[in-house]
C-alpha positions as a LaTeX table, in Angstrom:
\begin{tabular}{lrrr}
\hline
Residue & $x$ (\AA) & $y$ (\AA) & $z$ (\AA) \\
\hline
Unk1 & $-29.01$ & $-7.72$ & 13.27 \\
Unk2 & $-29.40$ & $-9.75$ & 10.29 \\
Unk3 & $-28.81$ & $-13.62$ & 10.07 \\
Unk4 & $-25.03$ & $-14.06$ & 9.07 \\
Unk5 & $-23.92$ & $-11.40$ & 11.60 \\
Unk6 & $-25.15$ & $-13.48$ & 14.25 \\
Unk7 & $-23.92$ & $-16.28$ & 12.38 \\
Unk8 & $-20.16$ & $-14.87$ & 12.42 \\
Unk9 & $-20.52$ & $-13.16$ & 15.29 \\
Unk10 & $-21.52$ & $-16.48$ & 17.19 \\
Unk11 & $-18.66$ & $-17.94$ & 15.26 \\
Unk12 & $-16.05$ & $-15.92$ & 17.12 \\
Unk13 & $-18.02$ & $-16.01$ & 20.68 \\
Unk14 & $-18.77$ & $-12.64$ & 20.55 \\
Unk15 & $-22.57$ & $-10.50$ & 20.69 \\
Unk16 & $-23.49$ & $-7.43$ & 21.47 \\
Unk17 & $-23.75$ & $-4.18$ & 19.12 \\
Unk18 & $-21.97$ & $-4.18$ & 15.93 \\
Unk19 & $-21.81$ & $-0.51$ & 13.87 \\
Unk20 & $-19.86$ & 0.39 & 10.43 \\
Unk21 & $-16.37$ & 1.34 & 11.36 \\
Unk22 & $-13.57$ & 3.71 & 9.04 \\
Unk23 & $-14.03$ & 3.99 & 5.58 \\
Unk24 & $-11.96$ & 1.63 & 3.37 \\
Unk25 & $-12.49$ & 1.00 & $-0.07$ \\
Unk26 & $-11.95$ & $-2.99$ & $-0.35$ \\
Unk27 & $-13.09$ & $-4.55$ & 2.85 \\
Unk28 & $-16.03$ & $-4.42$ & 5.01 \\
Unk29 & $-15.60$ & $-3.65$ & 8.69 \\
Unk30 & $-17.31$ & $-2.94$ & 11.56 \\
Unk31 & $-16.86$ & $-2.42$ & 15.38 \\
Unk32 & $-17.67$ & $-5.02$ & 17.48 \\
Unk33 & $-19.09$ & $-3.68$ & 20.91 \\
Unk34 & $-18.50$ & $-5.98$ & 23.60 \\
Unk35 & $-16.52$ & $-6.24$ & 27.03 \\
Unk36 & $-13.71$ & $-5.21$ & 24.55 \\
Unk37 & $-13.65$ & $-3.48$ & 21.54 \\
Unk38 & $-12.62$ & $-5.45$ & 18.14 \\
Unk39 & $-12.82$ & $-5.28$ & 14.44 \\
Unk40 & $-14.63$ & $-7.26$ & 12.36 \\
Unk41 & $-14.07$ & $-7.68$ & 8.58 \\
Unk42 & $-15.86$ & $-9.19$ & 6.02 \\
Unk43 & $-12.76$ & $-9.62$ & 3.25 \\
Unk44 & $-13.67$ & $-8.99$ & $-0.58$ \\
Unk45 & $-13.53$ & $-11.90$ & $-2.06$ \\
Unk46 & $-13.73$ & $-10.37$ & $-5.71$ \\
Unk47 & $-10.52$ & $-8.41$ & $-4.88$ \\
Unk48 & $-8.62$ & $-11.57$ & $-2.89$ \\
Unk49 & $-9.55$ & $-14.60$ & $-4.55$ \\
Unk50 & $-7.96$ & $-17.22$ & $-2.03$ \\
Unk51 & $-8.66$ & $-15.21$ & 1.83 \\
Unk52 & $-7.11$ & $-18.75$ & 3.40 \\
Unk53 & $-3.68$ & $-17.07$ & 1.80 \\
Unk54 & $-4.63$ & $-13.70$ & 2.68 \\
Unk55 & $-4.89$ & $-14.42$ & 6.39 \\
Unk56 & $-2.40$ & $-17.08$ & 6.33 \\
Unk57 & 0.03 & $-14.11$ & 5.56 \\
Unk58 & $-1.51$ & $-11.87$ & 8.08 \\
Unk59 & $-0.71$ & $-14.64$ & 10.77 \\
Unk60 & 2.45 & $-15.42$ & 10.04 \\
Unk61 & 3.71 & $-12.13$ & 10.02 \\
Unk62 & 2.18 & $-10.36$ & 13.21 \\
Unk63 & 2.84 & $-13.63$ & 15.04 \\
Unk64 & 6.60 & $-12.91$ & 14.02 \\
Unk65 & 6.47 & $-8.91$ & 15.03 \\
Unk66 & 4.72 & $-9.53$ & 17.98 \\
Unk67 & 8.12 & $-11.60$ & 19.17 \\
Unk68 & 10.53 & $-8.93$ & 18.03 \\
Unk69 & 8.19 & $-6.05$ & 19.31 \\
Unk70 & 8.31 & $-8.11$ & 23.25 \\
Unk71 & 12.13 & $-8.46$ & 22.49 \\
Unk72 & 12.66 & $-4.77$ & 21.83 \\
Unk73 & 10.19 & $-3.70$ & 24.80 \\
Unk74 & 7.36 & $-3.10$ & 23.04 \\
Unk75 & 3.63 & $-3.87$ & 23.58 \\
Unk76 & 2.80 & $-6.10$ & 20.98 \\
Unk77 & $-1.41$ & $-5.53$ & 21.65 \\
Unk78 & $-0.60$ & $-2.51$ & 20.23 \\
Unk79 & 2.25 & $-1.91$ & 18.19 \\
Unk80 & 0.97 & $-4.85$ & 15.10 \\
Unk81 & $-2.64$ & $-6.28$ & 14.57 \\
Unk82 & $-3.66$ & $-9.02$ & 17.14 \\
Unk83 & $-6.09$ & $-11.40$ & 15.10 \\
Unk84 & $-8.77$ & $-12.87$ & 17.32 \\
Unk85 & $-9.51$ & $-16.60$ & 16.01 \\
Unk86 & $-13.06$ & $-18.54$ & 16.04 \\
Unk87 & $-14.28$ & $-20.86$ & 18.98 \\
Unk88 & $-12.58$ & $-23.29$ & 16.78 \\
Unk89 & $-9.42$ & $-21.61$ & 16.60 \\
Unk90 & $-9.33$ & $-20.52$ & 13.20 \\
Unk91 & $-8.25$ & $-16.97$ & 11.90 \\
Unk92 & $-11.15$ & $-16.50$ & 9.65 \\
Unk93 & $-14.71$ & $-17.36$ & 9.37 \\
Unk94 & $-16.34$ & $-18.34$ & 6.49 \\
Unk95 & $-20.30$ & $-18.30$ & 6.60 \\
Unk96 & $-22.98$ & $-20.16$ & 5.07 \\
Unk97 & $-23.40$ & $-17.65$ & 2.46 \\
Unk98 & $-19.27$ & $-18.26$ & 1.66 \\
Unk99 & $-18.53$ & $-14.84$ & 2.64 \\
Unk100 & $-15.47$ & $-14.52$ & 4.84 \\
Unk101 & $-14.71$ & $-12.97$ & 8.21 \\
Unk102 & $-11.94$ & $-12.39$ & 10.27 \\
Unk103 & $-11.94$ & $-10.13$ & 13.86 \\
Unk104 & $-9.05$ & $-8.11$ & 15.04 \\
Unk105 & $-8.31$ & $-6.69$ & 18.42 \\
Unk106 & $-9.48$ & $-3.02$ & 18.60 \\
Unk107 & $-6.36$ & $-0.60$ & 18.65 \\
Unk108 & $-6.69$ & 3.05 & 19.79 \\
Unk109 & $-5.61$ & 5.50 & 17.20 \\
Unk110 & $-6.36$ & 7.81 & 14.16 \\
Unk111 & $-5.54$ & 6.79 & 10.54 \\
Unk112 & $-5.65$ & 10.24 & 8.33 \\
Unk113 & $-7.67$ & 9.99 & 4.01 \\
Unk114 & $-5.54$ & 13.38 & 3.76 \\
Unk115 & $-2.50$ & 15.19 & 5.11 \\
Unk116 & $-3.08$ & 17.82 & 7.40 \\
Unk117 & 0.41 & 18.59 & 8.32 \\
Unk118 & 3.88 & 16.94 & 7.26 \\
Unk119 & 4.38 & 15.84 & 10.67 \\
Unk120 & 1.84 & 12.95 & 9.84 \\
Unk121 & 3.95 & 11.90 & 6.61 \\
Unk122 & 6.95 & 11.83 & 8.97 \\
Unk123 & 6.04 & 9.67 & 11.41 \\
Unk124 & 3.69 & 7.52 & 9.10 \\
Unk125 & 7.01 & 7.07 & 7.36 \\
Unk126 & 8.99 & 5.76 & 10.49 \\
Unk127 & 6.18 & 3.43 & 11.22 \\
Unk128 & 6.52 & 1.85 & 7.66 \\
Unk129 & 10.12 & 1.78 & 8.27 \\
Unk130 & 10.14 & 0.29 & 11.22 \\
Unk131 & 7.23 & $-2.26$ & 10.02 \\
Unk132 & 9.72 & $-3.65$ & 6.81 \\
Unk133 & 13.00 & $-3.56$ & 8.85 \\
Unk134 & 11.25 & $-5.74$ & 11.98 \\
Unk135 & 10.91 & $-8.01$ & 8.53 \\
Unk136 & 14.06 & $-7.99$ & 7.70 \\
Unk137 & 15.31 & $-11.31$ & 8.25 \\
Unk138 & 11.42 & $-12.87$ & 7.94 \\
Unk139 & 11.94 & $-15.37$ & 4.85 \\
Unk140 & 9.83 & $-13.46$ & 2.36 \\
Unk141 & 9.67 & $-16.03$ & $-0.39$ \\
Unk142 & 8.04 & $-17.91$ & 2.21 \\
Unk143 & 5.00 & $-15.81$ & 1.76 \\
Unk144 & 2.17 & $-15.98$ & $-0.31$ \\
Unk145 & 1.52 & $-13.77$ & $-3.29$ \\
Unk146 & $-2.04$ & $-12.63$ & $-2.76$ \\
Unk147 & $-2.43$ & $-11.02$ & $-6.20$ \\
Unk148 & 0.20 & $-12.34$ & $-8.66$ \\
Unk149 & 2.58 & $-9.75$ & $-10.37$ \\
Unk150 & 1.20 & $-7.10$ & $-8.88$ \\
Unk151 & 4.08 & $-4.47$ & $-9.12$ \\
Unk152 & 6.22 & $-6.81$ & $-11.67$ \\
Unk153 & 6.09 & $-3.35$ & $-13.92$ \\
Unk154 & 7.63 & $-5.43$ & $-16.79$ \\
Unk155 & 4.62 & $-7.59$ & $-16.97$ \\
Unk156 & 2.50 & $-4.03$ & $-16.50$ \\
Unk157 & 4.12 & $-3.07$ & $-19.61$ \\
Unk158 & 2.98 & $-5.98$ & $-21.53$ \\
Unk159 & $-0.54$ & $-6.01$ & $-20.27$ \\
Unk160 & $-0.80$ & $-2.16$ & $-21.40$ \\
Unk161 & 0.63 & $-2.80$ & $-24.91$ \\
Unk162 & $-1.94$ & $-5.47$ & $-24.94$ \\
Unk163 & $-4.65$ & $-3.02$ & $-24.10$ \\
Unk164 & $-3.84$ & $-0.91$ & $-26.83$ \\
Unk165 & $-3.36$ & $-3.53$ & $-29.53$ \\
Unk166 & $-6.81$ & $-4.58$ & $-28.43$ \\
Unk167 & $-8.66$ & $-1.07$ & $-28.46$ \\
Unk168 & $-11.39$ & $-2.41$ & $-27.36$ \\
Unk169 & $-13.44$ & 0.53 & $-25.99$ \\
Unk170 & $-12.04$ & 2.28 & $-29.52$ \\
Unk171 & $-10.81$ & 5.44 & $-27.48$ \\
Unk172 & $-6.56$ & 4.65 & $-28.57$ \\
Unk173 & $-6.76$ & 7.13 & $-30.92$ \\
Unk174 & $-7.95$ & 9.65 & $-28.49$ \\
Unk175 & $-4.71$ & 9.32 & $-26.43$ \\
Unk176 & $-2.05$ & 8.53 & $-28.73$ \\
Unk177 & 0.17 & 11.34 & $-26.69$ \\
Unk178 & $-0.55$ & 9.25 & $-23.08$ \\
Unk179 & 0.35 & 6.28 & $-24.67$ \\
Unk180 & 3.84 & 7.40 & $-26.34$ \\
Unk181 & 4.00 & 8.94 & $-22.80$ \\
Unk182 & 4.24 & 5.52 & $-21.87$ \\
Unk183 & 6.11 & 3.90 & $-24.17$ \\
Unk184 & 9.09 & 6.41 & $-24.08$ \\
Unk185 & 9.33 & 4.83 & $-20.32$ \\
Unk186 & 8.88 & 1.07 & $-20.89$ \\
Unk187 & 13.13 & 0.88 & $-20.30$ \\
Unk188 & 12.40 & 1.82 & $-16.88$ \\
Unk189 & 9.92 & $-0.89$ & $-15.84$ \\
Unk190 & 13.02 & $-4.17$ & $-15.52$ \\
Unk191 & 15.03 & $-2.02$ & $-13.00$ \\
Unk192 & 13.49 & $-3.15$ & $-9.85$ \\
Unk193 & 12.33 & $-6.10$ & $-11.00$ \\
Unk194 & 15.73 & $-7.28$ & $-12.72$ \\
Unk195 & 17.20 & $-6.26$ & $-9.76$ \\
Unk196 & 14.76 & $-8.62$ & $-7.31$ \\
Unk197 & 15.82 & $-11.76$ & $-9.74$ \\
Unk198 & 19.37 & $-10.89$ & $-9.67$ \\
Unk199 & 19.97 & $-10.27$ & $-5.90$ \\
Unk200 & 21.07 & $-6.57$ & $-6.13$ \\
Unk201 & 17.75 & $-5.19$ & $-4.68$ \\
Unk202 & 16.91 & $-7.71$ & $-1.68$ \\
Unk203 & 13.61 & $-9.24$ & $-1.59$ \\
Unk204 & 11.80 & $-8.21$ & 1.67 \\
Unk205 & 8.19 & $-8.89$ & 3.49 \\
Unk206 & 6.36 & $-5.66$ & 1.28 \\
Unk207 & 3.26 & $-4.15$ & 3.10 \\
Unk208 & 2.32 & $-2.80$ & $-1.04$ \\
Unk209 & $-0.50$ & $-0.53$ & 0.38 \\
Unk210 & 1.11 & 2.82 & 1.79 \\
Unk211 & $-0.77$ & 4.95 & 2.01 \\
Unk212 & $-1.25$ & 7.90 & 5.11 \\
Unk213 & $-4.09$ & 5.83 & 6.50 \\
Unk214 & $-2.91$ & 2.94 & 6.57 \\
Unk215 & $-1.10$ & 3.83 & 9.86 \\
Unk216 & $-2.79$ & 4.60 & 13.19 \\
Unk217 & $-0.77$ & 7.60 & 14.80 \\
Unk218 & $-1.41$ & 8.48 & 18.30 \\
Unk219 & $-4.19$ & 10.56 & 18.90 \\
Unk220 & $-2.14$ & 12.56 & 21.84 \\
Unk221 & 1.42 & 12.45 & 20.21 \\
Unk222 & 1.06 & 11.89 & 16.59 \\
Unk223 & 3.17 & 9.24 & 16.21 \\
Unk224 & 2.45 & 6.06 & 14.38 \\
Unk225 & 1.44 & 3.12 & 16.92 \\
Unk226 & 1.03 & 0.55 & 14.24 \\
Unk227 & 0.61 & $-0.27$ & 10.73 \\
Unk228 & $-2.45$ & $-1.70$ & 9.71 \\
Unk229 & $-4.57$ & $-3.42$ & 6.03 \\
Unk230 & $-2.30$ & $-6.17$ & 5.76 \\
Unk231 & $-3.96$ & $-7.76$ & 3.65 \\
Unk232 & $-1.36$ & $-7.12$ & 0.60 \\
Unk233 & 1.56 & $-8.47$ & 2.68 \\
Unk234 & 3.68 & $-10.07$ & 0.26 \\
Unk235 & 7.52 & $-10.62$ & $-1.46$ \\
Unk236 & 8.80 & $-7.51$ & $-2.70$ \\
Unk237 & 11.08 & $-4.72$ & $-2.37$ \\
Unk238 & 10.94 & $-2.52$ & $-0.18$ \\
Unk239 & 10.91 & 0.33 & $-3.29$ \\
Unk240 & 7.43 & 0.19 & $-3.99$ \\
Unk241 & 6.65 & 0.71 & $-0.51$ \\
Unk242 & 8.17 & 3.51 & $-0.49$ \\
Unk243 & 7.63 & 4.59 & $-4.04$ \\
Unk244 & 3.81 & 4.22 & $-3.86$ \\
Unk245 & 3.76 & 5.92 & $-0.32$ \\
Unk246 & 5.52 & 9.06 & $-2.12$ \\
Unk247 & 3.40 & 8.89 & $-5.35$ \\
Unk248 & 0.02 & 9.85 & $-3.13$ \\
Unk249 & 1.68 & 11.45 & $-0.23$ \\
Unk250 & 4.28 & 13.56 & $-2.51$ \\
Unk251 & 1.59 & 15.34 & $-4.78$ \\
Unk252 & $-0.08$ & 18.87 & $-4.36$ \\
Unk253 & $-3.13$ & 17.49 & $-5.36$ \\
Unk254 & $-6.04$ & 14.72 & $-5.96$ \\
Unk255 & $-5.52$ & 11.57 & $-7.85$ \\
Unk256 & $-8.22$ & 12.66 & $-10.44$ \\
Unk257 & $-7.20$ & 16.60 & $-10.26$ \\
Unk258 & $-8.51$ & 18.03 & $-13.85$ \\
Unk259 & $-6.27$ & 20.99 & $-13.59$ \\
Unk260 & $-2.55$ & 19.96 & $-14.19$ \\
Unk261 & $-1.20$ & 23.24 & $-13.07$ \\
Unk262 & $-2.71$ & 22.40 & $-9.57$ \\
Unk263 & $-0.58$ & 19.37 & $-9.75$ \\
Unk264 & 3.29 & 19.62 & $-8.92$ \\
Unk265 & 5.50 & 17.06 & $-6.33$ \\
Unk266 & 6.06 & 18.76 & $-2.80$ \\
Unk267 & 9.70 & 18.49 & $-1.71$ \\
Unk268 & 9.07 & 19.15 & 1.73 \\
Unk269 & 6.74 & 16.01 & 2.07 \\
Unk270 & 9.60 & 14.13 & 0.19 \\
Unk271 & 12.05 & 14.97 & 2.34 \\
Unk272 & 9.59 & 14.48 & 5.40 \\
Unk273 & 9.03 & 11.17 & 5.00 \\
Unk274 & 12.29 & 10.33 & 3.53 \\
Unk275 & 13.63 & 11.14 & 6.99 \\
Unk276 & 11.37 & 9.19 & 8.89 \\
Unk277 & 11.95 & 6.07 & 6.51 \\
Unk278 & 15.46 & 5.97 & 6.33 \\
Unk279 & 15.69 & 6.56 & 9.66 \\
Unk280 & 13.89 & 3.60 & 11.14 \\
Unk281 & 15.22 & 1.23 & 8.21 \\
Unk282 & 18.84 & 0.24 & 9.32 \\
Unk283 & 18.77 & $-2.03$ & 7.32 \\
Unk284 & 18.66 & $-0.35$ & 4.22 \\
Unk285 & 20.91 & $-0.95$ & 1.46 \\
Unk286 & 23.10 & 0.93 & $-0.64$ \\
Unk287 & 21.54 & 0.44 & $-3.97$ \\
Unk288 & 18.13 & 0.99 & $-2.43$ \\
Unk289 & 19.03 & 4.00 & $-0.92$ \\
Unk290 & 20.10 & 5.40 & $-4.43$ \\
Unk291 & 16.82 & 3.93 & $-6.08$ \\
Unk292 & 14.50 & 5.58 & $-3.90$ \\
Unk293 & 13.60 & 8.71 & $-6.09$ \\
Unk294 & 13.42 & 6.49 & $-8.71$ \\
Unk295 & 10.83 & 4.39 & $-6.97$ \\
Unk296 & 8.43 & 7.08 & $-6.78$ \\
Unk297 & 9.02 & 7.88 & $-10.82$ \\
Unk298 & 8.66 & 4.20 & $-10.99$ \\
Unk299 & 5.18 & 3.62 & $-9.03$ \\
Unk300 & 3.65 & 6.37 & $-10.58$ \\
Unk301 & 4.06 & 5.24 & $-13.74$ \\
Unk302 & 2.83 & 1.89 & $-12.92$ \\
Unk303 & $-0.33$ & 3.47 & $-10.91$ \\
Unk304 & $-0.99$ & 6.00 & $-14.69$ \\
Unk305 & $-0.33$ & 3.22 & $-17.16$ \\
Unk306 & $-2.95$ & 1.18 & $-15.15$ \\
Unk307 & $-5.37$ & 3.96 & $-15.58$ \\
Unk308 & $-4.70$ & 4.58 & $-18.45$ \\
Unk309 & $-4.75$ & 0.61 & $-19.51$ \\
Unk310 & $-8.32$ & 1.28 & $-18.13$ \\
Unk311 & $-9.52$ & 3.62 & $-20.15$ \\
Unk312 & $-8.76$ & 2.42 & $-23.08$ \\
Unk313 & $-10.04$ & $-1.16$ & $-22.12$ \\
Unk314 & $-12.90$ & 0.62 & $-21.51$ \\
Unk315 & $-13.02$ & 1.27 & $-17.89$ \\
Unk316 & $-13.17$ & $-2.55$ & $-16.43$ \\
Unk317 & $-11.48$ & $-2.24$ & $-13.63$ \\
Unk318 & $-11.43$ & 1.15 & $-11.59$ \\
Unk319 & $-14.64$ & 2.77 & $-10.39$ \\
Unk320 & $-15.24$ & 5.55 & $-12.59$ \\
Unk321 & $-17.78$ & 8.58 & $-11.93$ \\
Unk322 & $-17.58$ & 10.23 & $-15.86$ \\
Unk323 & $-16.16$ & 8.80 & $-18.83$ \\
Unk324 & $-12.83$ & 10.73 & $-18.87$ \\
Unk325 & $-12.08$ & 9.94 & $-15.16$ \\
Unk326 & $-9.55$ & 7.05 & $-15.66$ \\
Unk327 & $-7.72$ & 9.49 & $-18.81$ \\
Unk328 & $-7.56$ & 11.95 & $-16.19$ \\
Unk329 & $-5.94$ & 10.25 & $-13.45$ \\
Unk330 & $-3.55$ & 9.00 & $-16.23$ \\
Unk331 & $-2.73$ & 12.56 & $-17.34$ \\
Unk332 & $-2.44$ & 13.48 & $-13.06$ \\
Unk333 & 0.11 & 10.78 & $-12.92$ \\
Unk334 & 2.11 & 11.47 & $-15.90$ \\
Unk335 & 2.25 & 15.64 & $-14.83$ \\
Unk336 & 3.43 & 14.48 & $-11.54$ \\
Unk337 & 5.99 & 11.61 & $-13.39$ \\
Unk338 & 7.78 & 14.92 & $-15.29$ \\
Unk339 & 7.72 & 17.19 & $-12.28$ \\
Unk340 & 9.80 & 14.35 & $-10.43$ \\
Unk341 & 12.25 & 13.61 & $-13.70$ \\
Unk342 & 13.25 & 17.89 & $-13.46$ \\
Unk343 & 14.31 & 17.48 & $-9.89$ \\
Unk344 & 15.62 & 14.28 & $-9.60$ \\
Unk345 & 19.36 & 15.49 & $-9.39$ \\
Unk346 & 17.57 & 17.76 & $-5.77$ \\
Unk347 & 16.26 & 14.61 & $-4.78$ \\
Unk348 & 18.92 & 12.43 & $-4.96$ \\
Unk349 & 21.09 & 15.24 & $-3.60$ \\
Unk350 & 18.42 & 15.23 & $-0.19$ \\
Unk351 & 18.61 & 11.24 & 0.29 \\
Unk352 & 22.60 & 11.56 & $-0.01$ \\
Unk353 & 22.28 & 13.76 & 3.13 \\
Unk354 & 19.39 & 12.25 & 5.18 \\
Unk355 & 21.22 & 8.66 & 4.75 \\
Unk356 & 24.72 & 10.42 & 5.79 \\
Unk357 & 23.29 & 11.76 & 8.70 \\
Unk358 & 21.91 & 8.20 & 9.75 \\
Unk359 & 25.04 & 6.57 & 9.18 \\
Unk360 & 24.86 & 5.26 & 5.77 \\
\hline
\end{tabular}
């Protein structure tokens, strides 16, 4: 064990054997083997600048579910994240090096990188659902925003016509069809957004990270026991939750598929987690309910002209394994962006009917 381990670990009075734990992309964790099991984290500091925010979100909100979750009957050592503070009562550590920590009671359950069966998508759904309308009447502008703008699509749409004025890595001209792509599609970035600043789309608590394993689901059952990676809790609508959830868990194929005709969007998966979402989300409005096919349109645009923003910026931001990759998770996004436009009518047709049948 090296020197800031036992450093952080004596921080939070724990010891004993500590062992890489899941497989996340942003933070470091571990599992913490002592009389009880917990996580520990070291949070990426390059990703969240200010982890005092990060964690003072984190508190706020589980210390608000775990009320509602004992109200409705619920266990809350289970059913939301439990941080465990320092000896000195704080919900983080930070170390002598200036990394920081943070430990989190150990919860039983299996988070899924892929979907196996679109069982998982439904109840992964109804735990989102549930997780945003506990939130419901949590002041959300109360919040923090952890990383500024981050789905403000109109300010995505400046920041990419930036990017190409710029050229910098000199490859524009190698993707003038992506970019048009793009550009044919900038009057859809102000609709949530315009709708947020004008009170038509209500601002909620946002979890803005999605994805299938980002929920623990029952090893015995399969159904979701609690929503984890908080760490993107902010204000927002609850659209691109919803939106971004359907943009991964909606396609046929990888995020970086080279073969387009492998790519299509899967209705059934739509329609599974559409009926897990709207029905644990009573409070779900009207004009979200009739922007949620949009959303996913909407979020995969965002997530391709990011990519795309990438490559010609000359791959600054997303790992990259070739120098295509970022052009072809662009042109992945945009095949799945037309595949939703040519059934939108179906899938506003299937959220008419799920919502009718839960009372909408």
């Amino acid at each position: 064990m090296n020197n800031e381990f036992s450093e952080v670990l004596n921080a939070f009075g724990l010891e004993l054997e500590v062992k890489d734990y899941g497989n996340g992309h942003i933070n470091d964790t571990y599992v913490v083997q002592c009389q009880e099991r917990v996580i520990l984290q070291r949070i990426n500091k390059n990703v969240f600048k200010q982890p005092e925010l990060v964690m003072d979100n984190i508190l706020k909100v589980t210390e608000y579910l775990k009320d509602i979750i004992r109200k409705e009957g619920g266990d809350p050592e289970v059913e939301t994240l439990n941080v465990i503070t320092t000896v000195e009562g704080k919900p983080y550590y930070r170390s002598s090096r200036g990394d920081y920590y943070r430990v989190y009671k150990f919860i039983r359950g299996i988070s899924y990188d892929e979907i196996t069966d679109v069982s998982q998508l439904y109840h992964a759904a109804k735990a989102f659902g549930k997780f945003t309308n506990m939130l419901a009447e949590y002041p959300a502008d109360t919040l923090h925003e952890v990383i500024p703008k981050f789905h403000d699509t109109v300010n995505r749409y400046r920041n990419f016509k930036d990017s190409v004025a710029r050229n910098a890595s000199g490859r524009a001209d190698s993707c003038r069809e992506e970019i048009q792509f793009v550009l044919d599609r900038e009057s859809d970035a102000g609709v949530v957004v315009n709708g947020l600043a004008d009170g038509s789309i209500p601002l909620r608590v946002t979890h803005n990270d999605t994805k299938l394993n980002n929920v623990l689901l029952d090893p015995d059952n399969g159904e979701g026991v609690c929503v984890i990676d908080l760490d993107t809790v902010m204000p927002g609508s609850l659209l691109y939750d919803y939106g971004d959830a359907l943009r991964f868990g909606g396609s046929s194929g990888a995020e970086d598929e080279k073969d387009l005709s492998k790519i299509h969007f899967v209705v059934d998966n739509f329609r599974a987690f559409t009926e897990g979402y709207i029905e644990s989300m009573p409070s779900i409005t009207a004009r979200e309910l009739e922007l949620l096919p949009f959303s996913i349109k909407l979020m995969t645009l965002e997530c391709g002209l990011r990519f795309l923003a990438d490559y010609i910026d000359g791959d600054v931001y997303f790992k990259t394994a070739y120098p295509e990759h970022n052009l072809v998770r662009a042109r992945t996004q945009f095949k799945l962006i037309r595949d939703i436009e040519s059934m939108m009518p179906e899938l506003n047709g299937i959220v008419k009917e799920i919502a009718q049948k839960h009372g909408h």
